[in-house]
C-alpha positions as CSV (number, residue, x, y, z in Angstrom):
1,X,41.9,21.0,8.9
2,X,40.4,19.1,12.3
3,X,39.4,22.8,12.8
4,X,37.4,23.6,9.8
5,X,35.5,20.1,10.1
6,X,34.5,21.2,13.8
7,X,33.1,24.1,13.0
8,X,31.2,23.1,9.6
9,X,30.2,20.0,12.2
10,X,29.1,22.1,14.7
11,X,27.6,24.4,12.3
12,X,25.1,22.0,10.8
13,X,24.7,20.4,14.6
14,X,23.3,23.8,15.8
15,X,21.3,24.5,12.4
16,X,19.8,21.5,13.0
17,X,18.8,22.0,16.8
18,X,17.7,25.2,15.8
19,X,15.3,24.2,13.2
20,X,12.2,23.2,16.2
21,X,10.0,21.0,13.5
22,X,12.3,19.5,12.1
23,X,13.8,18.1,15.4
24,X,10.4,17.3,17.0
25,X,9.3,15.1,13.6
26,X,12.3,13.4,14.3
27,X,11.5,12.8,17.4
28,X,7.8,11.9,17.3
29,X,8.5,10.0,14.2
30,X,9.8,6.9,15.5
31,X,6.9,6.8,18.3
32,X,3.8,7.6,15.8
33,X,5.4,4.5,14.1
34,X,5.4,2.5,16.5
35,X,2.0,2.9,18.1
36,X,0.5,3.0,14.6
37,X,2.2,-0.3,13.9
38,X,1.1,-1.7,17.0
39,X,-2.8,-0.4,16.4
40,X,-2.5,-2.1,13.3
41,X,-0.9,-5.5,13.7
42,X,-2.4,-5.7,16.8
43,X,-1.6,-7.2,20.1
44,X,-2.2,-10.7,19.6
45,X,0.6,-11.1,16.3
46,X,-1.5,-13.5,14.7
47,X,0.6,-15.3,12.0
48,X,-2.3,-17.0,9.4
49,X,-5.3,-15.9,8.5
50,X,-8.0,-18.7,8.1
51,X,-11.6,-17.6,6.3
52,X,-15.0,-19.7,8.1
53,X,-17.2,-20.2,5.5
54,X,-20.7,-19.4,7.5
55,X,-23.8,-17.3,7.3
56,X,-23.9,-15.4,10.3
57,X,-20.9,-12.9,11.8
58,X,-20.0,-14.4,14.7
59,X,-17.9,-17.5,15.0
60,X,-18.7,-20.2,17.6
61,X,-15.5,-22.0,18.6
62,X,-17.1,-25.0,20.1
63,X,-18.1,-26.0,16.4
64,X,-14.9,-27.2,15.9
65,X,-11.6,-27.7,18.1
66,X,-9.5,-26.1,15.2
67,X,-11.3,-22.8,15.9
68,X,-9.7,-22.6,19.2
69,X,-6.5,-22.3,18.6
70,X,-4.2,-19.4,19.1
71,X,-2.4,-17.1,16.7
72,X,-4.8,-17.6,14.2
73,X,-7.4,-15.1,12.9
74,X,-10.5,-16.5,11.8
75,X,-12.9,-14.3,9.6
76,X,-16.7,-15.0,8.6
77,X,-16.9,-15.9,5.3
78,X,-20.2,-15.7,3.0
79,X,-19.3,-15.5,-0.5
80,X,-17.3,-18.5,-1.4
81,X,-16.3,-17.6,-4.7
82,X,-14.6,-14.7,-3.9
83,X,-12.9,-16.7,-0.7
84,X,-11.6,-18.9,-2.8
85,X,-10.1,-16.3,-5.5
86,X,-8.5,-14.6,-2.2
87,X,-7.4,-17.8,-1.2
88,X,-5.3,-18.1,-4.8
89,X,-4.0,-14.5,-4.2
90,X,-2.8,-15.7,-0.9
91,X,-5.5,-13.2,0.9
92,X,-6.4,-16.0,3.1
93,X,-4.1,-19.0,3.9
94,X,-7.0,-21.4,4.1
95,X,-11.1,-21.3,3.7
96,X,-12.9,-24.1,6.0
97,X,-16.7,-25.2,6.4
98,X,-17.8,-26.7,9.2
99,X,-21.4,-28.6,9.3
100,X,-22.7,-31.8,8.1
101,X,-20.3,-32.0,5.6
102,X,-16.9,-30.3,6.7
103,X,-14.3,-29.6,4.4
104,X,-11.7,-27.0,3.4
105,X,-9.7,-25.3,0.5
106,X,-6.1,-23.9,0.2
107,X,-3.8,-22.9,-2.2
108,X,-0.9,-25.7,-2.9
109,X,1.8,-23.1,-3.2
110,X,0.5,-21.5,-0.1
111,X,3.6,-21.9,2.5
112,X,1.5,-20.4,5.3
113,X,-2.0,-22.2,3.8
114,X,0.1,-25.7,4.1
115,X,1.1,-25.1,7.8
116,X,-2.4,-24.0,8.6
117,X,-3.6,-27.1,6.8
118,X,-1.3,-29.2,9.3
119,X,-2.6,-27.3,12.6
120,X,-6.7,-28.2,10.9
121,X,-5.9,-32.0,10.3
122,X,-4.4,-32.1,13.6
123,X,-7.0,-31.0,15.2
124,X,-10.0,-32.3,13.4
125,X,-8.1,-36.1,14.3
126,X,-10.3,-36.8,17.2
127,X,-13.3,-35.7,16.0
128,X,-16.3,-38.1,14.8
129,X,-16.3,-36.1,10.9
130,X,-13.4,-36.2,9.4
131,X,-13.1,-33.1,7.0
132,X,-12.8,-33.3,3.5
133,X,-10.3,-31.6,1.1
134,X,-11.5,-29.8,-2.0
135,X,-8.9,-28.9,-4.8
136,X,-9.2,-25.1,-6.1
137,X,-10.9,-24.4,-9.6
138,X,-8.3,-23.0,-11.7
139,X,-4.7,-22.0,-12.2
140,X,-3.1,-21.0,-8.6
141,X,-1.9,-17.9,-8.2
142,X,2.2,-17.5,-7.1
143,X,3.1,-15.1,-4.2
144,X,5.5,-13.5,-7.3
145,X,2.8,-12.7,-9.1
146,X,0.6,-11.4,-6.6
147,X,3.4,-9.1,-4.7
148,X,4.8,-7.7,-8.1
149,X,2.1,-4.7,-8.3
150,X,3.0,-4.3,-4.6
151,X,6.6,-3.8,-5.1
152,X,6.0,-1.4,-8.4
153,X,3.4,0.5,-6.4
154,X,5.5,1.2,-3.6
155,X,8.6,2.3,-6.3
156,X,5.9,4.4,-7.6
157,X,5.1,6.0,-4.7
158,X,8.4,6.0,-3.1
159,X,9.6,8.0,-6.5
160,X,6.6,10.1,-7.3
161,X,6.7,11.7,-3.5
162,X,9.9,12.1,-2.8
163,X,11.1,12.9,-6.1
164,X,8.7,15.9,-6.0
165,X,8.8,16.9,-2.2
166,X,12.2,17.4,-2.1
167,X,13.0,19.3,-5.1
168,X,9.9,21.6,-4.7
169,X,11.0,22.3,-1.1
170,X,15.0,22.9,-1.8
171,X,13.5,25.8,-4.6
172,X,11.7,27.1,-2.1
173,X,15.2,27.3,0.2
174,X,17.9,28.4,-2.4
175,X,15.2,31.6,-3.8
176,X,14.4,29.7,-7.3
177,X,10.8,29.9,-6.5
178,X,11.0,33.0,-5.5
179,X,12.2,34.3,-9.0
180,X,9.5,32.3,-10.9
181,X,6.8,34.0,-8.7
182,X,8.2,37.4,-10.6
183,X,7.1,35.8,-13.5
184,X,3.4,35.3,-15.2
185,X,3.5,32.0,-14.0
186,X,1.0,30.5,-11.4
187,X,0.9,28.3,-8.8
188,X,-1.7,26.1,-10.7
189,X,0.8,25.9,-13.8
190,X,3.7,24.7,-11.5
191,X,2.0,22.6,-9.9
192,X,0.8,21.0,-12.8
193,X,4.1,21.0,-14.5
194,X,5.6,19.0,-11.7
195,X,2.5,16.9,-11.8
196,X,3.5,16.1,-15.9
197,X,7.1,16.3,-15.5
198,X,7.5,13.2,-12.6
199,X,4.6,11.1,-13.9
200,X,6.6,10.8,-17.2
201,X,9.3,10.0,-15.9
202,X,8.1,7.4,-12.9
203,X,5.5,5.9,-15.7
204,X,8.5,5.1,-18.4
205,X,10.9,4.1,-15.5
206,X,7.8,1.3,-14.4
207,X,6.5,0.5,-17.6
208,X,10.8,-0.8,-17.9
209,X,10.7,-2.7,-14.4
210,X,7.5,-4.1,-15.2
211,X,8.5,-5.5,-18.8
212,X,11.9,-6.5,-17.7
213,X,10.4,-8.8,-15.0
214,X,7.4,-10.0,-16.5
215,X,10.0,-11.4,-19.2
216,X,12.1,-12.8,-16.5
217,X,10.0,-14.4,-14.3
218,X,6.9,-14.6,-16.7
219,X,4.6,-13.2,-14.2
220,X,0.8,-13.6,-14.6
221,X,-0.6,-11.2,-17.1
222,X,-4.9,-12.3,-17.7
223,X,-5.9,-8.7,-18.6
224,X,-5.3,-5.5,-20.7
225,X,-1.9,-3.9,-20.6
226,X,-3.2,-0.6,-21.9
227,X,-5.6,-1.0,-18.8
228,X,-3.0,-1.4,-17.0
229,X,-0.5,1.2,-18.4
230,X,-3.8,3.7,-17.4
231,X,-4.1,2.9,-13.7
232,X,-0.3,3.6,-13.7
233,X,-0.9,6.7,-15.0
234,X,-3.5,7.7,-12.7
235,X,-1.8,6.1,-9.8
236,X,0.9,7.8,-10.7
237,X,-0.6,11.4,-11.5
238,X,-2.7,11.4,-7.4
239,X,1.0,10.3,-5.6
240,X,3.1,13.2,-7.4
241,X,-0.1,15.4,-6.4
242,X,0.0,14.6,-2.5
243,X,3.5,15.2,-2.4
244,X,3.1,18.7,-4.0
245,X,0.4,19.1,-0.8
246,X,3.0,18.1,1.7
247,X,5.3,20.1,0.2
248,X,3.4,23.4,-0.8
249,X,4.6,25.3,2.5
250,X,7.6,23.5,3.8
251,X,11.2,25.0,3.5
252,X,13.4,22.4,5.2
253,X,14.3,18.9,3.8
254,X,14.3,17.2,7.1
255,X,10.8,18.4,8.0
256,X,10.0,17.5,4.3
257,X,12.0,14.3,4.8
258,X,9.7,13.8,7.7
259,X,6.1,14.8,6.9
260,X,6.6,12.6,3.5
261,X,7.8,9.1,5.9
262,X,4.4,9.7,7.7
263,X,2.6,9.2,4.9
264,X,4.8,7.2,3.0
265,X,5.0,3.7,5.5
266,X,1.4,3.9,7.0
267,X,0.5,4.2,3.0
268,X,2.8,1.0,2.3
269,X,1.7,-0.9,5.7
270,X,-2.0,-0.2,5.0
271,X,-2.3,-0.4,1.5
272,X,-1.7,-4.4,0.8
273,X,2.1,-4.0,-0.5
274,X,3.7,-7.2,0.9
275,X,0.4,-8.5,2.7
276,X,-3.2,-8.4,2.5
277,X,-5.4,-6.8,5.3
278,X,-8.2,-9.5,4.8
279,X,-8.1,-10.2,8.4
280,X,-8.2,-6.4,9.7
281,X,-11.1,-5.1,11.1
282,X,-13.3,-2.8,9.5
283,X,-11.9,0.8,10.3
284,X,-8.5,-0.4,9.3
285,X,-10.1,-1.3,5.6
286,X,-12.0,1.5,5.7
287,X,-9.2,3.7,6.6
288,X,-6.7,2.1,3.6
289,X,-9.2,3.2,0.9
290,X,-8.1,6.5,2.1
291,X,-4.9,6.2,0.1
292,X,-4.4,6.5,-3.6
293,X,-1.5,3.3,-3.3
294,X,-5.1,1.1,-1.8
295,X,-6.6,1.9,-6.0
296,X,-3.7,1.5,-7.7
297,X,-3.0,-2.2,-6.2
298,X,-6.8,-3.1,-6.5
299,X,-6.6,-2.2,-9.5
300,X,-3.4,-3.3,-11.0
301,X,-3.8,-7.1,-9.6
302,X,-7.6,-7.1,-10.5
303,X,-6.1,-6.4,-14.3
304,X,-3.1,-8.7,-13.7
305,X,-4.4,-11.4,-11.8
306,X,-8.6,-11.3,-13.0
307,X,-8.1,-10.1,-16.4
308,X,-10.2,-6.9,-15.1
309,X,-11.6,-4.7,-17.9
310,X,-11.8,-0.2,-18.1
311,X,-15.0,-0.6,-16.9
312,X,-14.5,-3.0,-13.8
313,X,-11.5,-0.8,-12.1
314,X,-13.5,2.5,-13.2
315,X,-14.6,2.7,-9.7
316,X,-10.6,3.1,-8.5
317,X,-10.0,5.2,-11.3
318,X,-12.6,7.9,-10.2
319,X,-11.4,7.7,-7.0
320,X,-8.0,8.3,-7.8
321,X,-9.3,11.2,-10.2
322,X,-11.0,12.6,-7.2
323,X,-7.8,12.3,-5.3
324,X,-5.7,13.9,-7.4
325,X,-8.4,16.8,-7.9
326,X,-8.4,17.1,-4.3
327,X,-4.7,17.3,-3.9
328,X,-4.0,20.1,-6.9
329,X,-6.5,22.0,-5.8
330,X,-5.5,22.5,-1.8
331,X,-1.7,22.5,-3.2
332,X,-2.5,25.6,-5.2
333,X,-4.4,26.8,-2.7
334,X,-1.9,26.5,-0.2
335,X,1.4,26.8,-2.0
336,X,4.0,29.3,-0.8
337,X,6.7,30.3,-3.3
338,X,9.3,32.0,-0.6
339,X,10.3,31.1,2.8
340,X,8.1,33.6,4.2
C-alpha cells in the first residue's frame, strides 16, 4: 500500500517539476507579490489618510505643526463637497483647513478619523488659533455599508474567474474541447456560452448574498436596485470574459491557478475592496481604472451609497462594455481548443 502512495506521490512530484510554467509562476508568484505590494503601499506604511483643504498642490508644513507629523498622508484638497462625501465613505479619515479661520471635519463613526482627530488637537494645543470643529451635513456613512459592494465584488470576481478559468482549461486537458471543435460550433459561440452560463449563475448567487444581508444588517440602500442589479450584470459579464482571455490557451490548472492569482489580488488590492486609494498617487489611480472590479465598486456604492441614477454610472457601464468587448474578442481570437 506505502508502495503505491510513493509512486502516485512521486508521480505527480515529477509531473509537476516537469511542467516548466507552471513551476516558475509558482515561483515568481510570491515575489511579483511582494514587490507589487510594496510599490503600492509604499515604503513609508502610512496608517491615516488626512485631506488639506487648499488651492494649490503642494502642501506647506510650516502652516501648521499637525502637518508634520509622521505616518500620515496628507492630500491637497479643492472641492470640499466631494471631501466631505469621501470623508462619510471613510475615503479620508479627516478633512482640515488651515488659514484665518482653521477648522476641520470627520466622520463620528470614523475609528481611524477619531484617532487622527486626537493627533490634530494635540498638536494644534500650542498654537495662537485654536481650530474649530464642524459637524458633517447629513446621515454618516458606516464602514458596513461602504465595504459591502467590496466584499460582493470581490465574490464576483473571485467566482466569475475561477469558475470559468478552470473548467475551460481542464476541457482543454481531458479532449472535451477537442470533440466540440468537430462540431459546427465556434469559438465565439463557446465563448459566449460560458460568458451566459457563469453570469447567471454568479448574478442569482449575488443578488441572494446581497438581499440576505441588506435584511440583516439593513445596509444603506439611497438608489435604484434595478440600477444596481445592471452594473452586476455588466460587472459580472467583463470578469467571466477576462478569465476566458487567461484561459483561451492554457492546458494546466496550476499555470491557470497561477496566471488567474496575478490578476486576481492586484485587481482586489487596487480596486478599493477593503480600502480606498484616496491617498495613492496618480499612476496607481490611473492604473486601477484599468480593471473592470475599479467600475463595478464605483458604481455599485455611487448607487448604494449616492442614490446614483442609469445615467450617472453610464460612464462605468461603457467602460465595462468596452472591457468585455475587448476581452471576447482577443479570447476568440486567441482560443485554442486542443493542447496543441
Amino acid at each position: 500500500m506505502f508502495g503505491r502512495i510513493y509512486a502516485i506521490f512521486q508521480g505527480r512530484n515529477r509531473e509537476f517539476l516537469r511542467d516548466k510554467a507552471s513551476f516558475a509562476w509558482n515561483m515568481l508568484l510570491p515575489v511579483i507579490l511582494i514587490f507589487g505590494l510594496s510599490f503600492t503601499l509604499g515604503g513609508d506604511r502610512n496608517a491615516y489618510t488626512v485631506g488639506v483643504l487648499q488651492d494649490g498642490e503642494a502642501i506647506v508644513e510650516e502652516q501648521h505643526p499637525f502637518l508634520e507629523m509622521r505616518y500620515i498622508r496628507f492630500v491637497p484638497i479643492r472641492d470640499k463637497d466631494d471631501a466631505l462625501i469621501k470623508i462619510s465613505r471613510h475615503q479620508l479619515d479627516l478633512l482640515v483647513e488651515f488659514g484665518d479661520a482653521p477648522r476641520y471635519w470627520v466622520n463620528p463613526d470614523s475609528a481611524k478619523g477619531h484617532f487622527v482627530e486626537l493627533a490634530l488637537l494635540q498638536s494644534d494645543s500650542n498654537t495662537p488659533a485654536r481650530i474649530e470643529k464642524e459637524k458633517i451635513t447629513g446621515d454618516a456613512i458606516r464602514y458596513a455599508d461602504w465595504v459591502l459592494p467590496g466584499i460582493l465584488g470581490m465574490n464576483m470576481m473571485f467566482s466569475c474567474m475561477f469558475g470559468v478559468g478552470y473548467v475551460v482549461v481542464r476541457y482543454r486537458k481531458n479532449g472535451f474541447l477537442k470533440r466540440l471543435r468537430a462540431t459546427p460550433l465556434s469559438s465565439f459561440e463557446f465563448i459566449s456560452a460560458q460568458v451566459a452560463s457563469r453570469m447567471v449563475l454568479i448574478t442569482g448567487i449575488t443578488v441572494v448574498v446581497f438581499t440576505a444581508t441588506h435584511i440583516i444588517l439593513d445596509t444603506r440602500m439611497e438608489g435604484s436596485y434595478f440600477t444596481l442589479f445592471l452594473v452586476a450584470i455588466v460587472g459580472a459579464i467583463s470578469m467571466v470574459s477576462l478569465g476566458l482571455v487567461i484561459s483561451a490557451r492554457v492546458t494546466s490548472e496550476e499555470l491557470a491557478g497561477g496566471l488567474l492569482n496575478m490578476v486576481n489580488w492586484p485587481m482586489m488590492l487596487l480596486s478599493g475592496v477593503w480600502f480606498s486609494l484616496e491617498g495613492a498617487g496618480p499612476f496607481l489611480q490611473n492604473l486601477a481604472k484599468v480593471f473592470p472590479l475599479t467600475h463595478v465598486l464605483d458604481a455599485a456604492r455611487s448607487v448604494m451609497l449616492d442614490g446614483a441614477t442609469l445615467a450617472e454610472v453610464a460612464p462605468s457601464l461603457g467602460a465595462l462594455t468596452a472591457l468585455s468587448a475587448v476581452f471576447i474578442g482577443i479570447g476568440a481570437r486567441v482560443f485554442r481548443w486542443g493542447p496543441f
